[in-house]
MIFIKE-51169 format. One record per atom (N, C-alpha, C): residue in one letter; x, y, z. Coordinates in steps of 0.001 Angstrom, whole numbers, padded with zeros to 6 digits, always signed. Example, Ala and Ser with C-alpha at 12.3 -4.5 7.8 and 13.67 -1.06 7.14 Angstrom:
A+013190-005690+007800 A+012300-004500+007800 A+013200-003300+007800 S+012850-002250+007080 S+013670-001060+007140 S+012900+000030+007870 
//
This chain:
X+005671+021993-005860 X+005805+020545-005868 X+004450+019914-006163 X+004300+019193-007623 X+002952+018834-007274 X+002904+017277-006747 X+001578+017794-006599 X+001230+016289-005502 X-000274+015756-006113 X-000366+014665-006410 X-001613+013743-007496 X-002442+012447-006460 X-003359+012065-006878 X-004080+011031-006463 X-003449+009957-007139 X-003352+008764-006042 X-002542+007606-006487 X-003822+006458-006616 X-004629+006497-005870 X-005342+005888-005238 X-006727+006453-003990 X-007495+006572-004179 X-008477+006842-002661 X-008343+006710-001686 X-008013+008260-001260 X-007378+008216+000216 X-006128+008537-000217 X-004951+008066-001120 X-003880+008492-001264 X-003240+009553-002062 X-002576+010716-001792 X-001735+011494-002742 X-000482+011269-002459 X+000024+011597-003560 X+001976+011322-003575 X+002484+012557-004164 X+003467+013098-003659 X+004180+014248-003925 X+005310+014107-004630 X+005675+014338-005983 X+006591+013724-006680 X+007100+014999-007259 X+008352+014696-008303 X+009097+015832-009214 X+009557+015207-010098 X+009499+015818-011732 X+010481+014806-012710 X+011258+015552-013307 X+012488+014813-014247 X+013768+015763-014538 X+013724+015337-015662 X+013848+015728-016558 X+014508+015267-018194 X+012667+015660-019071 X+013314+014725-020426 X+012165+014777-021054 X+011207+013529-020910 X+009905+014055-020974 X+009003+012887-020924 X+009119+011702-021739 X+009464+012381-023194 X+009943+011237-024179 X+010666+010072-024192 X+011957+010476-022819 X+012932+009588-022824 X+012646+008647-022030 X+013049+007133-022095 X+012292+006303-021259 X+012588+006730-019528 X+011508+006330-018788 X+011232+006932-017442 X+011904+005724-016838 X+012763+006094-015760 X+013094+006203-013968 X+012513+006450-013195 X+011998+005858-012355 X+010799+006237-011239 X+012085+005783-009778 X+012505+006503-009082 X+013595+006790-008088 X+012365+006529-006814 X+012883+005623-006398 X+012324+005104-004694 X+013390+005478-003527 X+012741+005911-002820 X+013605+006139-001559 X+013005+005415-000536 X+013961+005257+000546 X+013924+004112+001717 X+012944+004968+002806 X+013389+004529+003773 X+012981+004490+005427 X+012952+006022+005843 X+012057+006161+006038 X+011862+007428+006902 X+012379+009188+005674 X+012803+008939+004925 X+013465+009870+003665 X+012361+010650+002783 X+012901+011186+002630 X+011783+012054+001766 X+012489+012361+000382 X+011961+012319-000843 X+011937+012446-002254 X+013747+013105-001994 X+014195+014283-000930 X+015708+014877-001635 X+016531+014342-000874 X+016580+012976-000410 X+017348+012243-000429 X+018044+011914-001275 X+017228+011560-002609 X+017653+011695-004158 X+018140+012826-004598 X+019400+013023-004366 X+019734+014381-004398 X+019692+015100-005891 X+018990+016308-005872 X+018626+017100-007166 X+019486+016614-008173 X+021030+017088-007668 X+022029+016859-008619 X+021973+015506-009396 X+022039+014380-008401 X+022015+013228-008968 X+021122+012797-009766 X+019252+013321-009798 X+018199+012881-010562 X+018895+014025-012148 X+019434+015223-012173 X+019555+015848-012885 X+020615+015091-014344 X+021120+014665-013493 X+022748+014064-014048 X+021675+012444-014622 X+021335+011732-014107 X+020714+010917-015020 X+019732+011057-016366 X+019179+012399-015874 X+018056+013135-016966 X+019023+013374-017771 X+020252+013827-017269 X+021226+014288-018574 X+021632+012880-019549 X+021317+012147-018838 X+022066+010437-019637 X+021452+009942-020685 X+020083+010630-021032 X+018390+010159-021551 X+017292+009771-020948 X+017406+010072-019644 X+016228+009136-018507 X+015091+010463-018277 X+013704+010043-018288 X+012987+010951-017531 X+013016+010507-015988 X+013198+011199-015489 X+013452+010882-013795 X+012539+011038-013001 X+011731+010827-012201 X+010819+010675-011642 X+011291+010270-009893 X+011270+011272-009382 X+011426+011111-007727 X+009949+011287-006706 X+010216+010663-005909 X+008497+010888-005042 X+008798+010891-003572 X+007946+011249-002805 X+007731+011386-001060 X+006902+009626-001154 X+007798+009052-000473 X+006544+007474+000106 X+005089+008120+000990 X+004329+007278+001349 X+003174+007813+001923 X+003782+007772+003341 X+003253+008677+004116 X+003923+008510+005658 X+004919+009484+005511 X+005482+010590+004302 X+006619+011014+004542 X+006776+011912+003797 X+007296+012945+003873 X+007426+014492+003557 X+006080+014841+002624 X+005856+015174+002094 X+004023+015713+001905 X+003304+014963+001012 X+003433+014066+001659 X+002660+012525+000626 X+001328+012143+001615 X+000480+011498+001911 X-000422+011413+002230 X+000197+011002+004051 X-000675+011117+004922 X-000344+010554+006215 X-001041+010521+007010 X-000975+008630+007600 X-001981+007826+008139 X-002042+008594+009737 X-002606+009581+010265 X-002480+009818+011403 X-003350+009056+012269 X-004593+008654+011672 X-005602+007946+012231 X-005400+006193+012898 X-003660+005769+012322 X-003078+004995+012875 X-002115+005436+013642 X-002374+005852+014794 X-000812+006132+015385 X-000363+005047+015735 X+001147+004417+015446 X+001773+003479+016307 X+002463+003507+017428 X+002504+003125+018321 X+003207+003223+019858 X+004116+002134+019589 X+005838+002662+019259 X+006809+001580+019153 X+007208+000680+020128 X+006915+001204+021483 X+007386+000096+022333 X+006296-000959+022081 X+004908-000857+022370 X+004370-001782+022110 X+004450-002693+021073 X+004769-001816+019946 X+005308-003222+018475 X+005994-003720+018572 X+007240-003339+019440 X+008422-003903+018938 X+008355-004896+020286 X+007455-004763+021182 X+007276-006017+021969 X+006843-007145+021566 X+005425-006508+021027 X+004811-007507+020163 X+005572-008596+019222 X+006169-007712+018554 X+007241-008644+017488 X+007971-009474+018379 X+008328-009100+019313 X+009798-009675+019975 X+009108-011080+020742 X+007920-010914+021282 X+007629-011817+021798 X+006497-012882+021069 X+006698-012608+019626 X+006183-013638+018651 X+004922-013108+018854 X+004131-012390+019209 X+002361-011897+018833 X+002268-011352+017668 X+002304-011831+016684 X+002310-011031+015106 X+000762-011013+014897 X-000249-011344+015233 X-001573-010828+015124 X-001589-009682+015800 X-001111-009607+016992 X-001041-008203+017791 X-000215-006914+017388 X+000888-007322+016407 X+001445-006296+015585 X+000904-006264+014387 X+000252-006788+013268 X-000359-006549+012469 X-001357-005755+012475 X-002015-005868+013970 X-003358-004918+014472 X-003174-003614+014547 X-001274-003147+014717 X-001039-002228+015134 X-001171-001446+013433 X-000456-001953+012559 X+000185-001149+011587 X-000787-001229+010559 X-001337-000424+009686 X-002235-000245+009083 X-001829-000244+007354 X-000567-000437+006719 X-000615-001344+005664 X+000697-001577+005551 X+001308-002249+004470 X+002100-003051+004100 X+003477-002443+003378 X+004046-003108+002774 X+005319-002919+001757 X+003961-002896+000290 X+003643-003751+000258 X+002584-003836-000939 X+001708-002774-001261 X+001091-002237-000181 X+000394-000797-000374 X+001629+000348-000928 X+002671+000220-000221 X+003594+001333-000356 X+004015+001318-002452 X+004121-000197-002807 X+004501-000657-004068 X+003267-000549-004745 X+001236-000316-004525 X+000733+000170-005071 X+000700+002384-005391 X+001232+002663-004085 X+001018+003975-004418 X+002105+004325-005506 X+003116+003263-005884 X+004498+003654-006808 X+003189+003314-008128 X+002899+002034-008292 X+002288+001607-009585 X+001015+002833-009580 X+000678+003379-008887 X-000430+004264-009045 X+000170+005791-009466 X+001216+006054-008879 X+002120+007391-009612 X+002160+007072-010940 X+003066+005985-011477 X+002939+005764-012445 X+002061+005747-013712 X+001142+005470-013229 X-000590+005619-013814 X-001136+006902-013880 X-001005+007566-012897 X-001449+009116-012880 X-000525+009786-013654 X+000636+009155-013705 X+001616+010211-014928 X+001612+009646-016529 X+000429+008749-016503 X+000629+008016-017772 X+001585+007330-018578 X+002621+006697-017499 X+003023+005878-018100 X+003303+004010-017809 X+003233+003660-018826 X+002423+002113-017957 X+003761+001581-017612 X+004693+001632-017973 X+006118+001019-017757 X+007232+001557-017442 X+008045+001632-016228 X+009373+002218-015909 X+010253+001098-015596 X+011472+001605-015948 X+012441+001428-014720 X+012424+001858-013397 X+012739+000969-012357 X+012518+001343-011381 X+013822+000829-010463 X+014451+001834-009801 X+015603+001950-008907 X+014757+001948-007590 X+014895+001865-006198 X+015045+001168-005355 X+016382+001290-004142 X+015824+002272-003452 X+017130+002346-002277 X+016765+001724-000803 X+017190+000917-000244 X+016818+000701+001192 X+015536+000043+001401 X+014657+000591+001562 X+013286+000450+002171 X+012533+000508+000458 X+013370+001394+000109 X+012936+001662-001550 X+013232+000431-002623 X+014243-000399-002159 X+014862-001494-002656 X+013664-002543-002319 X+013425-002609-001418 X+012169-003727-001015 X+011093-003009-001472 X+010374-001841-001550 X+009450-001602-002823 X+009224-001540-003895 X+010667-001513-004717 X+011033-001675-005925 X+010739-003403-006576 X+011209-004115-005876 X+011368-005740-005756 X+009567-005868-005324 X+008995-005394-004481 X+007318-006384-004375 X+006698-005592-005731 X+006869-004482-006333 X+006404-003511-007322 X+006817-004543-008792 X+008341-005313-008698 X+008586-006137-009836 X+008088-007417-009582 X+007585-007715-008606 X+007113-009532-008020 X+005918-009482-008595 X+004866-008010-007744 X+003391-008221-008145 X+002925-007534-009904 X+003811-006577-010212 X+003359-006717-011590 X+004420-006484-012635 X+005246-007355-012608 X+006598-007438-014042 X+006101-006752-015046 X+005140-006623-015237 X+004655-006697-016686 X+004640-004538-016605 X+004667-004170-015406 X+005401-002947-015677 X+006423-002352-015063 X+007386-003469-014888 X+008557-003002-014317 X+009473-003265-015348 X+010251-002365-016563 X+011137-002714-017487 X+012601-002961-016999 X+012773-002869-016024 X+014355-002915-014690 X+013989-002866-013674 X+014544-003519-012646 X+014936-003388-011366 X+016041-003116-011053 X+016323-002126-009925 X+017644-001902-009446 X+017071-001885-007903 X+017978-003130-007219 X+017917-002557-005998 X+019226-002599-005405 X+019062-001396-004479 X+020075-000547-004188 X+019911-000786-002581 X+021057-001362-002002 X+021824-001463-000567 X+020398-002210+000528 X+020022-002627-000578 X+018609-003469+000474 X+018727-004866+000354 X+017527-005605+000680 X+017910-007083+001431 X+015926-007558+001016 X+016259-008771+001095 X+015486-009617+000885 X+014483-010049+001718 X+014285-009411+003060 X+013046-009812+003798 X+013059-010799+004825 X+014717-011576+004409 X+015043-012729+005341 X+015507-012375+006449 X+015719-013019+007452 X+016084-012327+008652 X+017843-012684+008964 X+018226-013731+008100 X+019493-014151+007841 X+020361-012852+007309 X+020224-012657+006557 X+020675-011454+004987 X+020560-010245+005702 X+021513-009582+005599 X+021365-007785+005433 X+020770-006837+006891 X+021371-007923+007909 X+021383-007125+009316 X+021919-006100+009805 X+021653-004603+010370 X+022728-003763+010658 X+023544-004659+012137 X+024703-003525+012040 X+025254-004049+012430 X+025022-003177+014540 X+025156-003883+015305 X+024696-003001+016836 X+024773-001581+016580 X+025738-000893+016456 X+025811+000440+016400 X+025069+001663+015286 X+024954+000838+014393 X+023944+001193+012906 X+022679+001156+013439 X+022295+000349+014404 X+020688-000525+015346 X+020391+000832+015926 X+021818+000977+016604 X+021058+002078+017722 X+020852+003523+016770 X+021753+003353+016305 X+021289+004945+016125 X+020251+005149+015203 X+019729+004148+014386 X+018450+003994+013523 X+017002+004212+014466 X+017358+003577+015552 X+016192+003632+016238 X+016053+004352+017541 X+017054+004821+017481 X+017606+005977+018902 X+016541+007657+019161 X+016267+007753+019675 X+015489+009053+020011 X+016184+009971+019017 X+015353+010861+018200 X+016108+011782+017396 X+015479+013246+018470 X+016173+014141+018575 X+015746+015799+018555 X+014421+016084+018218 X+013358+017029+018638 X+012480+017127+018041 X+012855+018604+017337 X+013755+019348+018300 X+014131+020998+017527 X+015233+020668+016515 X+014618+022343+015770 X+015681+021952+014101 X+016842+021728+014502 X+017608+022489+015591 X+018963+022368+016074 X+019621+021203+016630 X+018877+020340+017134 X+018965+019351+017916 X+019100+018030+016524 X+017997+018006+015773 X+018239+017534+014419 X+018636+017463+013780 X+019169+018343+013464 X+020244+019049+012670 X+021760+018234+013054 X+021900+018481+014293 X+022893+018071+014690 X+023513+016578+014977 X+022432+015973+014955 X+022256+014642+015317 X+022599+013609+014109 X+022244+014452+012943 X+022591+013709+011589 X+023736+012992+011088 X+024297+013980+011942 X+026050+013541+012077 X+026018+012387+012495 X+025466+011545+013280 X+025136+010136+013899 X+025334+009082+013049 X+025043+009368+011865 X+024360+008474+010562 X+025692+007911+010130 X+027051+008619+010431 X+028123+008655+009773 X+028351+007210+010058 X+027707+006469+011426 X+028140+005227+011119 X+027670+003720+010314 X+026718+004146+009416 X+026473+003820+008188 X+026934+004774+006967 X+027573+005321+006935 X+028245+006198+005723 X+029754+005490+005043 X+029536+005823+004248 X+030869+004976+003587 X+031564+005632+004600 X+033345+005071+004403 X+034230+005017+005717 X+035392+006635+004591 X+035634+006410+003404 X+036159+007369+002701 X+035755+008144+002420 X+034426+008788+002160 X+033745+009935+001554 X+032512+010464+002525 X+032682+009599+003521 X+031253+009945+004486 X+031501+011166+005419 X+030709+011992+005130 X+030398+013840+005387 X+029607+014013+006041 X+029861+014854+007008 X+028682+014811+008209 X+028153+016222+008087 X+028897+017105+006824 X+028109+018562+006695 X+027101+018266+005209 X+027332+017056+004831 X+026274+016917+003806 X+025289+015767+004510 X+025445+015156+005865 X+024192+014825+006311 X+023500+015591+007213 X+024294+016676+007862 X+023479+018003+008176 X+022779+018866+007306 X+023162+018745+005893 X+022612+019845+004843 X+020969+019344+004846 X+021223+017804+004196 X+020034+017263+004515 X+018858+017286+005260 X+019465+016742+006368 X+018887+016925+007706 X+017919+018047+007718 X+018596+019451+007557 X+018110+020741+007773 X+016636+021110+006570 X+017240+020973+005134 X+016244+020704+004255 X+015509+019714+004410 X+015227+018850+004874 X+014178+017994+005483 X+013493+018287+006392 X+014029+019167+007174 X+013010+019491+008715 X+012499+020308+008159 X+013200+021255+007106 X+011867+022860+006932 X+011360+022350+006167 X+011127+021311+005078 X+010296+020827+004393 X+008974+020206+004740 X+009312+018959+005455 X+007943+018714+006106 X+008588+017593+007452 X+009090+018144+008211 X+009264+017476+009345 X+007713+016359+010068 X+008020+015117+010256 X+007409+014181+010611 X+007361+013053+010583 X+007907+013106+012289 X+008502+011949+012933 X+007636+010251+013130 X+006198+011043+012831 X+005120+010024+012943 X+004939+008759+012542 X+005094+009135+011381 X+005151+008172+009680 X+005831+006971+009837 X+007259+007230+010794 X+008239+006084+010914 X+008371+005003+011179 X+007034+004958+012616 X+006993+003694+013125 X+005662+002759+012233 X+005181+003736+011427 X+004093+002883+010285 X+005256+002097+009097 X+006325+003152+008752 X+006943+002444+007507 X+007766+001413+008330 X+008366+001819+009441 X+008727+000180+009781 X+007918-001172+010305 X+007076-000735+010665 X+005977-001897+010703 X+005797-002556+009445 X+005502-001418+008325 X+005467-002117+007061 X+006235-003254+006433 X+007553-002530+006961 X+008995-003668+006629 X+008973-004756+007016 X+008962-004617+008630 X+009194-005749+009855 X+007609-006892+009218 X+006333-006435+008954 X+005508-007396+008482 X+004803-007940+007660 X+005969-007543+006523 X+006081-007680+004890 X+006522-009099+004993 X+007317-009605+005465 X+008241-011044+005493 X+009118-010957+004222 X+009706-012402+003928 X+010563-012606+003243 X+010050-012546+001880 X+010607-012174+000933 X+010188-011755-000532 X+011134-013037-001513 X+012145-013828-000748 X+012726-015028-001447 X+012338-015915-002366 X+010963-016877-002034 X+010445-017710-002510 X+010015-016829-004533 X+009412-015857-003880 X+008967-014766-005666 X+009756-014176-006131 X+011292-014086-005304 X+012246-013352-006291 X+013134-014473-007109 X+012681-015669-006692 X+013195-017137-007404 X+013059-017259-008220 X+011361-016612-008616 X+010841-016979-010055 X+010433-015613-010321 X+011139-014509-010097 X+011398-013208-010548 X+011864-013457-012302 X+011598-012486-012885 X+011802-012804-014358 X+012127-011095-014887 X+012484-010174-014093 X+012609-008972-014757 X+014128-008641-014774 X+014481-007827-015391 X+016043-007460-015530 X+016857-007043-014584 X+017523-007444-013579 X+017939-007075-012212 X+019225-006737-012191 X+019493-005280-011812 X+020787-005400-011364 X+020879-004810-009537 X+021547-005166-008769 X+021853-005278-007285 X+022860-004349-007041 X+022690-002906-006897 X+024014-002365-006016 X+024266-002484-004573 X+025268-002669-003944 X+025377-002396-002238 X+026760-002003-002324 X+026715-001365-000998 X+027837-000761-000272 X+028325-001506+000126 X+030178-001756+000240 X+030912-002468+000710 X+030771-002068+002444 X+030876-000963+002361 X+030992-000183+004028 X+030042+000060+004372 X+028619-000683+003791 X+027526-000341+004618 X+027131-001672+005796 X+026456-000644+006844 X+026536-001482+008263 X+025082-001372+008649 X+024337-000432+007932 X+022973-000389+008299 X+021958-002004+007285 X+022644-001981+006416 X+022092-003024+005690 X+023075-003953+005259 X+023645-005224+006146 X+024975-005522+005271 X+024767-005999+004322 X+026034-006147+003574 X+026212-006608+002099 X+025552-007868+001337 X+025518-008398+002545 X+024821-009671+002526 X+023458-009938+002105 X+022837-009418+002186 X+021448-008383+001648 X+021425-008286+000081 X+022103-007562+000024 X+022578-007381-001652 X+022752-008807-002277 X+024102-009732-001706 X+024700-010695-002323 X+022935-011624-002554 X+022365-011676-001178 X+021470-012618-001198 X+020375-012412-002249 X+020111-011030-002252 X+018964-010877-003123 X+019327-010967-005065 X+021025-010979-005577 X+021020-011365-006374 X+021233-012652-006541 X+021704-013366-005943 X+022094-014911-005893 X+020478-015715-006257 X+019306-014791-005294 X+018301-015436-005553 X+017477-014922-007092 X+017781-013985-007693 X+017010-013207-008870 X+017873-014043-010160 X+017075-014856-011044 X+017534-015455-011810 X+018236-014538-012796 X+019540-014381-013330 X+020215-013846-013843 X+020780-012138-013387 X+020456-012335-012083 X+020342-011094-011593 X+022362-010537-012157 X+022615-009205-011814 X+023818-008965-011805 X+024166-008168-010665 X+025141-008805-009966 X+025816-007996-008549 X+026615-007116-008921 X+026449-005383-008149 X+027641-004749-008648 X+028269-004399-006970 X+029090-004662-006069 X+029526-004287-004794 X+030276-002972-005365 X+030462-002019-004277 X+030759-000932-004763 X+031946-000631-003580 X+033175-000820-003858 X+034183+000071-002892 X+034138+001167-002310 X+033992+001534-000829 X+033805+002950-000781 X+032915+003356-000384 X+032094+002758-000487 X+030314+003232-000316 X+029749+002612+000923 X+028978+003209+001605 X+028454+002732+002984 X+027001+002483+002672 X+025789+002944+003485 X+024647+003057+003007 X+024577+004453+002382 X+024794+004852+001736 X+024564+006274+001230 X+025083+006201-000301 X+025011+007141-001069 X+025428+007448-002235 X+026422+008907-002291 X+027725+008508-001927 X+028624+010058-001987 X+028745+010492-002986 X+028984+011646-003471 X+028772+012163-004599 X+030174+011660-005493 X+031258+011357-004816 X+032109+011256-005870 X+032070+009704-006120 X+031051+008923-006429 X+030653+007645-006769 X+029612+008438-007287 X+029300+009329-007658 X+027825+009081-008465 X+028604+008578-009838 X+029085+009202-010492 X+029854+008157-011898 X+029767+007128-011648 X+030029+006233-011391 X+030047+004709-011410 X+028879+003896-010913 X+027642+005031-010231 X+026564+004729-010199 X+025593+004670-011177 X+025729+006321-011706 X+024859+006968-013212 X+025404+006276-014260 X+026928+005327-014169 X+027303+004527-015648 X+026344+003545-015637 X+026604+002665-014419 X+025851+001153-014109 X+024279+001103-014255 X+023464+002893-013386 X+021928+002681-014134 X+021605+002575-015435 X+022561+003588-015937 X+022644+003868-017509 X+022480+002815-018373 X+023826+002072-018353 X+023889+000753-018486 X+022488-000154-018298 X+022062-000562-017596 X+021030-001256-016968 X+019800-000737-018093 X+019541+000487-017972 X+018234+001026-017886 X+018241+001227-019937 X+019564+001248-020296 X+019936+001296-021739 X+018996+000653-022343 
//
C-alpha cells in the first residue's frame, strides 16, 4: 500500500484502480473508516466504466498519518460543546474539516493531477464539499454522498443511530467483530447484512486498528460549522446521493445540501440506509458515471 507526503508532517495511504489516462475519481470516505470501506469491488467496477479511481485512509485513520500528540478526552469535549465553551473545545482538537480537505488537495498533487472528480461519503461528503468551496478550480464534480451541510437543523441521526455511533466499541478483535452487527441500524432496511459488516469490521481491525483518531475526526466535524452560506455560491457540478433508510444521517441532509447548491441534482435512493449494498451498486456506478461523464 503506498503511502506519500501530502503536506509536512502529513502522509496519506492511498490505492488507484483503472488507467491513469482516464479522467480521475478521488473516493473520500467518512467517520472513523478506512480507504476499504470503498469496497475493492466497487472502486474496480467504476475503473471498469473509464474512471481512474483513487481511494485513501483520512489522516487519523488506518495508516495515514496520526495526531497522537493530541489526544482528545471525549467526555470533556462533548461537555465543552454542550455547555457552549467552544474556545475550550477548539483547544481540544487540533485541526479541522479544512485540513482534512487539504490532505485530499495534497494527494492529488503528489499524484500529479491538478483536477478530479471527487465523490464524498459521510464525513467524506463534508470533505468533498469544503475541498469544492475552497478550491473549485480543482474540483471537476462533486458528489456528495448521504452527508449534510454543517447545519444543525439538516441530517440528524436519529436516537438509536446516536447511540450506537458513539457507544463504547470492544477493544478485542472478537468483541469488534461482533459488535458491527450494531451498525445494522443505519443500514438500509432491505439489503442490510450484518456478515458483510462483520467482514469489514474484521479487515479493518487486522489492518490498522485505531480507536484514537475518532474523537479528533469528530471534533473536526462538530467545529467545522455550517458550510451553507459557500455552498450558495458554490459553482461546481453537484450531484447529492442519500439513503432513503438512512438514520445515521437523515435525508434531510442530502435534500438540504442540494436545495442549497445552485443547480445541484438530488438523486434519493430506495433501499439504501447509510451504507452502499452491493445490489445498488448499479444505480450508483450509472449515476457517478453519468455525473463524472
Amino acid at each position: 500500500m503506498p503511502i506519500i507526503d501530502v503536506s509536512p508532517g502529513v502522509s496519506i495511504a492511498y490505492e488507484t484502480f483503472g488507467d491513469p489516462d482516464d479522467s480521475p475519481v478521488l473516493l473520500v470516505m467518512g467517520f472513523g473508516a478506512q480507504m476499504l470501506a470503498w469496497h475493492v469491488d466497487f472502486c474496480r467496477a467504476l475503473a471498469d466504466r473509464g474512471r481512474y479511481v483513487i481511494r485513501y485512509d483520512n489522516r487519523d485513520c488506518g495508516l495515514s498519518t496520526r495526531f497522537d500528540d493530541h489526544p482528545v478526552d471525549m467526555g470533556k469535549f462533548i461537555a465543552a460543546v454542550s455547555s457552549g465553551d467552544i474556545p475550550a473545545a477548539l483547544a481540544m482538537v487540533p485541526y479541522r474539516l479544512q485540513d482534512m480537505a487539504d490532505d485530499a488537495l495534497g494527494l492529488l498533487t503528489a499524484l500529479g493531477l491538478e483536477r478530479a472528480h471527487v465523490v464524498g461519503a459521510s464525513m467524506g461528503g463534508m470533505i468533498a464539499q469544503t475541498m469544492a468551496i475552497a478550491h473549485p478550480e480543482r474540483v471537476l464534480t462533486l458528489t456528495s454522498m448521504m452527508s449534510s451541510t454543517g447545519e444543525s437543523n439538516y441530517g440528524q441521526p436519529s436516537p438509536e443511530a446516536q447511540a450506537v455511533l458513539f457507544g463504547p466499541k470492544p477493544a478485542d478483535r472478537g468483541g469488534y467483530v461482533a459488535a458491527a452487527a450494531n451498525e445494522l441500524v443505519w443500514a438500509s432496511k432491505r439489503h442490510g447484512d450484518a456478515t458483510v459488516l462483520r467482514e469489514l469490521a474484521a479487515d479493518s481491525y487486522d489492518r490498522a486498528y485505531y480507536p484514537a483518531g475518532i474523537g479528533r475526526q469528530l471534533g473536526a466535524m462538530i467545529l467545522s460549522g455550517s458550510r451553507a452560506d459557500a455552498l450558495r455560491e458554490l459553482r461546481v457540478p453537484t450531484l447529492v446521493i442519500h439513503g432513503v433508510d438512512d438514520t445515521l444521517i437523515d435525508p434531510s441532509g442530502g435534500r438540504r445540501t442540494a436545495e442549497l447548491v445552485p443547480g445541484a441534482r438530488l438523486l434519493l435512493v430506495p433501499d439504501m440506509g447509510h451504507d452502499r449494498p452491493r445490489a445498488l451498486w448499479p444505480e450508483l456506478l450509472e449515476a457517478i458515471e453519468g455525473h463524472t461523464g
